[in-house]
C-alpha positions in Angstrom: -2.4 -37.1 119.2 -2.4 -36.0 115.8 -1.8 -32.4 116.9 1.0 -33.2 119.1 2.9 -34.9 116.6 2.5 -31.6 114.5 4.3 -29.9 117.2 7.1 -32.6 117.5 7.6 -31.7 113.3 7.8 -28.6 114.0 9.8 -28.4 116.7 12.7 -30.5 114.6 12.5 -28.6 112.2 16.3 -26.4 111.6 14.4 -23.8 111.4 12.5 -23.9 114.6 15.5 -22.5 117.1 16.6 -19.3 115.3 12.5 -18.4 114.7 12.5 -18.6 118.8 16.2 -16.7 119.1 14.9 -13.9 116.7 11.4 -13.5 118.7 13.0 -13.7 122.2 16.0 -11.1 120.8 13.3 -8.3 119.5 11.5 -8.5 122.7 14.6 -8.5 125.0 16.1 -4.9 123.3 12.2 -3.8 122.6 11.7 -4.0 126.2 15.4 -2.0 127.6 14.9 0.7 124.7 11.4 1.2 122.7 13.2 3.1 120.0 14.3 -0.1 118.9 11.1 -1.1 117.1 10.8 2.7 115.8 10.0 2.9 112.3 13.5 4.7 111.5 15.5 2.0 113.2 13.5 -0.8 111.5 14.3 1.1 108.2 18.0 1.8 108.9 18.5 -2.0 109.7 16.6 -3.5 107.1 18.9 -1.4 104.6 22.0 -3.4 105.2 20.9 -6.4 106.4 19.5 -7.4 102.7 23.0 -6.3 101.1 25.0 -8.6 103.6 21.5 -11.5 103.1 22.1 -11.6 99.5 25.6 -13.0 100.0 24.2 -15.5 103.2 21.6 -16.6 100.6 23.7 -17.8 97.9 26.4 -19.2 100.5 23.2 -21.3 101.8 23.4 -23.2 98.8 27.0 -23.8 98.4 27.3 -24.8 102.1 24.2 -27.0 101.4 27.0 -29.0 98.5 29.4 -29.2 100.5 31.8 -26.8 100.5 32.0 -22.9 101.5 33.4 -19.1 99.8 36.0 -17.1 101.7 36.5 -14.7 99.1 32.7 -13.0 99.0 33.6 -10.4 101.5 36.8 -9.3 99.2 34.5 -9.3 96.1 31.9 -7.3 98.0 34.4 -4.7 97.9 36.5 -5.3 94.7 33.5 -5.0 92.4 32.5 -1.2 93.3 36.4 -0.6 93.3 36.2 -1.7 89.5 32.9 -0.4 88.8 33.4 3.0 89.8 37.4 2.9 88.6 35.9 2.2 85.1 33.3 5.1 85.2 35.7 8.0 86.6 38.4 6.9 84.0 35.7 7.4 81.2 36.1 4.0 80.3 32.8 3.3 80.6 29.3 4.2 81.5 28.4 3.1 85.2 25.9 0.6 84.0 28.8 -1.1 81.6 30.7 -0.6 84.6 28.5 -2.7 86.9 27.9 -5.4 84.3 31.6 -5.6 84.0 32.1 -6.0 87.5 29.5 -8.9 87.6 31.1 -11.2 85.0 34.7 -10.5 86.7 32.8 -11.6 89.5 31.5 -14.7 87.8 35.1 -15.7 86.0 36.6 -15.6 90.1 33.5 -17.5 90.7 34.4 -20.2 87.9 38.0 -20.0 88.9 37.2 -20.9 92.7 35.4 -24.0 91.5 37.4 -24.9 88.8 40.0 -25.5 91.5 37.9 -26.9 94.1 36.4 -29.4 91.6 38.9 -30.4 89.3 42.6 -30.1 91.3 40.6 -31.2 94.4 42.0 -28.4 96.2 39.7 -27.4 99.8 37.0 -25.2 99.0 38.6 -23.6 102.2 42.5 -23.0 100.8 41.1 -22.3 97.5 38.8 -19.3 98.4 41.2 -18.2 101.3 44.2 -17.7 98.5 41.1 -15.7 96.1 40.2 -13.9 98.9 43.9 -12.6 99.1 44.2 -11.6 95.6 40.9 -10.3 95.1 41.2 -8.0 98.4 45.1 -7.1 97.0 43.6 -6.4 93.7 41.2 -3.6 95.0 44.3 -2.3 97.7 46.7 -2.0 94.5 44.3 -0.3 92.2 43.2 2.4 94.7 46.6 2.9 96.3 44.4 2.1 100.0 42.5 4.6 99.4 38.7 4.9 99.0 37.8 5.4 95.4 36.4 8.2 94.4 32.4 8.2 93.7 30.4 10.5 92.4 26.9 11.2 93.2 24.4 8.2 90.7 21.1 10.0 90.9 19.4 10.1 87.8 21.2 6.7 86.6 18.1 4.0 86.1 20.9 1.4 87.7 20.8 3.6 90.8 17.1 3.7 91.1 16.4 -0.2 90.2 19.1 -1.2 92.8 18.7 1.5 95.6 15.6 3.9 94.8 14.3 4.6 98.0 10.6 5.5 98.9 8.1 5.8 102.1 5.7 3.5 102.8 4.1 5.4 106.0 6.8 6.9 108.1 8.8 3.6 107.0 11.8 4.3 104.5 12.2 1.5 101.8 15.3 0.7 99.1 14.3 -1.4 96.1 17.2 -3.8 97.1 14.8 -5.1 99.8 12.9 -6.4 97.2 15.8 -7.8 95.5 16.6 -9.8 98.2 12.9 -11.0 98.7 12.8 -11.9 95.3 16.6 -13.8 95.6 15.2 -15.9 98.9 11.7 -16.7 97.6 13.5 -17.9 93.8 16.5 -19.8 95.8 14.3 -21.5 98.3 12.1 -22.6 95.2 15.5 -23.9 93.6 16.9 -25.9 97.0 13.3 -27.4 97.7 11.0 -27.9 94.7 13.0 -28.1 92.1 15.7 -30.9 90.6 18.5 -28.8 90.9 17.7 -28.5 94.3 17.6 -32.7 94.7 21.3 -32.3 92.8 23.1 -29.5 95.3 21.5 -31.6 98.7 22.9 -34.8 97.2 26.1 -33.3 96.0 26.8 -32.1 99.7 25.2 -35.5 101.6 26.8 -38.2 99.4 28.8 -36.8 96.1 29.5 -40.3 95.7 26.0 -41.6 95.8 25.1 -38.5 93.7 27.2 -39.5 91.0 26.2 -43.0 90.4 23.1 -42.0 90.0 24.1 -39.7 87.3 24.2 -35.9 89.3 27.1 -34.2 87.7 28.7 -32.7 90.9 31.4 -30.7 89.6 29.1 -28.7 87.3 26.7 -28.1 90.1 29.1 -26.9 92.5 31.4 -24.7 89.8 27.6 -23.0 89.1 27.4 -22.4 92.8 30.9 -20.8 92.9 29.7 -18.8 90.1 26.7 -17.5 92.1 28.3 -17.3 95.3 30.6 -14.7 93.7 27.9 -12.5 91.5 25.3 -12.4 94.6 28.8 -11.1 96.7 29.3 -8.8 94.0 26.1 -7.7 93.4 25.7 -6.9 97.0 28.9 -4.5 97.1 27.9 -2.7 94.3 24.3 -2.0 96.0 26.4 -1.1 98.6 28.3 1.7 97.1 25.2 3.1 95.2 23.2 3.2 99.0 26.6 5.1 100.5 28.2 7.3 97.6 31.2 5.0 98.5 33.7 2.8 97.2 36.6 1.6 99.9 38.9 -1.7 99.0 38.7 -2.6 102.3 34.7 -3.2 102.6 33.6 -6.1 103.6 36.6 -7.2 105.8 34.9 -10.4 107.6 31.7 -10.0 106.3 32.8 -14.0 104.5 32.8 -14.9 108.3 29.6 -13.3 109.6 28.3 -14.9 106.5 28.5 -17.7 107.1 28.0 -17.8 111.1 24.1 -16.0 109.6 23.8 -19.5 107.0 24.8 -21.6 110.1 22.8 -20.6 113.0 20.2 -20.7 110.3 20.0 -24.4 110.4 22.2 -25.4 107.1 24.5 -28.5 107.8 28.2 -27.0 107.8 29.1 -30.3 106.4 26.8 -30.6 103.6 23.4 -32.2 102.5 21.0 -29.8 104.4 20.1 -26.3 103.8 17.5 -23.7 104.5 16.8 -20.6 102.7 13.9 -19.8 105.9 16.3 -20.5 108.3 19.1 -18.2 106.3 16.7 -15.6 106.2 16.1 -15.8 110.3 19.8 -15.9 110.8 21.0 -13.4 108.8 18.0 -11.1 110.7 19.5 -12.5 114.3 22.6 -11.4 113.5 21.9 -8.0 112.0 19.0 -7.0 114.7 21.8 -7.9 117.1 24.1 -5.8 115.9 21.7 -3.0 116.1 20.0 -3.7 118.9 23.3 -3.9 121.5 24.2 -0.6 120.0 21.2 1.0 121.4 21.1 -0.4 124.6 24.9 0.4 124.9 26.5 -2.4 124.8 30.1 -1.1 123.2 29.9 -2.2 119.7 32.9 -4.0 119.7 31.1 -6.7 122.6 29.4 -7.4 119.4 32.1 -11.2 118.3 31.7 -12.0 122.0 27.6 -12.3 121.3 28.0 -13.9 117.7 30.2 -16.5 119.3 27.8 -17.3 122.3 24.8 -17.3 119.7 26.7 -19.7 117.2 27.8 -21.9 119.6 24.3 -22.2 121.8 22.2 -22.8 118.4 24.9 -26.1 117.2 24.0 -27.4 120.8 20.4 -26.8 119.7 20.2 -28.6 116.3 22.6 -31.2 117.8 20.0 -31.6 120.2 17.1 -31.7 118.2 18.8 -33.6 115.6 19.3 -36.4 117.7 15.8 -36.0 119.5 14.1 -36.4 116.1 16.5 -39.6 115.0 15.5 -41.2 118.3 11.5 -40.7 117.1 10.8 -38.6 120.5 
């Protein structure tokens, strides 16, 4: 009895569906091409998936207040636009460059919450408008045109953000560990510390919350903040990885973003989050993206599967959401 019950908790659990979709997904394309589990595909996927899971991973906890970022894929590719604009016009050195871009990153940040919080403006209009202006921003400064890069071996900021070593026949970046290091510190935040109590409560009841003295607005203007810097961060790893800088990276990317935090298990209304079940979404997503390019599927099938995936797990936590309310 006791043991069944285990299995009932762990079946409602948010995280229980996209553990399943990610397990039955690997051995579907495993089993039409091998070379999918070949250690230079696993290496080639885990590369970008980490830089797009550092943005999913911070939008986890805004989501989790309440309230969602449209601008991260703009800033994802505004901040190597300024980074790199800085360093070819000798203004400064690439690492002054990159810390630059992180605290314009963080004002757009404060900005977006500053808005949301204290105009009570839609977290939706408000990052929709900075997505515009952030994305125009990068178009004017460049002309269109990819920015020029040049090559950043030898620069410590290179090697702490993108070094690359072997581990076997397996190729590894240093921002893998990065992002281990954001998910294992974030999921600490959301579910063992106070802060964490404050962003669920902020995003189930901001009312509640506040009576019982939870400052919301602070808590969601810091989440704006970090929303933006992890988005930022992320482009700039980005354009180290690739020798590249383009204003129009990360077109969409604030969409797929947040389809990875929602099939995840994280309430798109607020009060429940999941940094586990971010981590399994954003590694659905990505492995299907690879994996129906090597069984060719035409990449651009590639919306048509997000959209079946998004809409099958809602009917699966609505399910099992209402299963575990009923006690069965």
């Amino acid at each position: 009895m006791e043991n069944h019950s285990l299995v009932q908790r762990l079946i409602a659990r948010p995280e229980f569906g996209p553990f399943v979709l990610l397990v039955v997904e690997i051995g579907v394309f495993w089993s039409f091409n091998h070379d999918f589990l070949s250690p230079q595909n696993i290496s080639n996927t885990l590369a970008f998936t980490v830089e797009l899971g550092l943005i999913a991973l911070a939008m986890t906890l805004l989501m989790t207040s309440g309230e969602f970022d449209l601008s991260v894929g703009s800033l994802f590719g505004f901040s190597p636009v300024l980074m790199w604009t800085l360093f070819n016009a000798g203004v400064t050195s690439l690492e002054m460059g990159f810390v630059v871009a992180l605290l314009v990153a963080a004002l757009i940040g404060l900005v977006n919450g500053w808005f949301v919080t204290q105009l009570k403006i839609p977290s939706f209009l408000v990052t929709l408008g900075m997505l515009l202006v952030v994305r125009g921003s990068a178009l004017f400064i460049t002309d269109g045109f990819p920015q020029r890069t040049w090559s950043a071996e030898g620069s410590w900021l290179a090697e702490a953000l993108v070094g690359d070593f072997f581990i076997g026949p397996f190729r590894i970046y240093m921002s893998l560990f990065w992002f281990i290091a954001a998910a294992i510190a974030l999921g600490y935040v959301l579910t063992q510390s106070r802060t964490g109590n404050w962003i669920q409560a902020a995003g189930g009841n901001p009312n509640a919350a506040r009576a019982r003295g939870v400052n919301v607005n602070r808590v969601k203007i810091g989440l704006f903040v970090l929303s933006s810097v992890m988005a930022s961060l992320a482009g700039v790893i980005s354009s180290l990885r690739t020798s590249a800088a383009n204003p129009n990276s990360g077109t969409g990317y604030e969409l797929e973003v947040i389809a990875m935090v929602v099939i995840g298990g994280t309430a798109l209304t607020g009060g429940r989050g999941t940094i586990i079940g971010s981590v399994l979404g954003i590694l659905i997503l990505r492995v299907m993206r690879n994996g129906i390019v090597l069984i060719g599927v035409p990449g651009l099938a590639y919306n048509i599967f997000i959209g079946a995936i998004i809409l099958g797990m809602m009917a699966l936590h609505s399910w099992l959401e209402r299963r575990h309310q009923a006690g069965t």
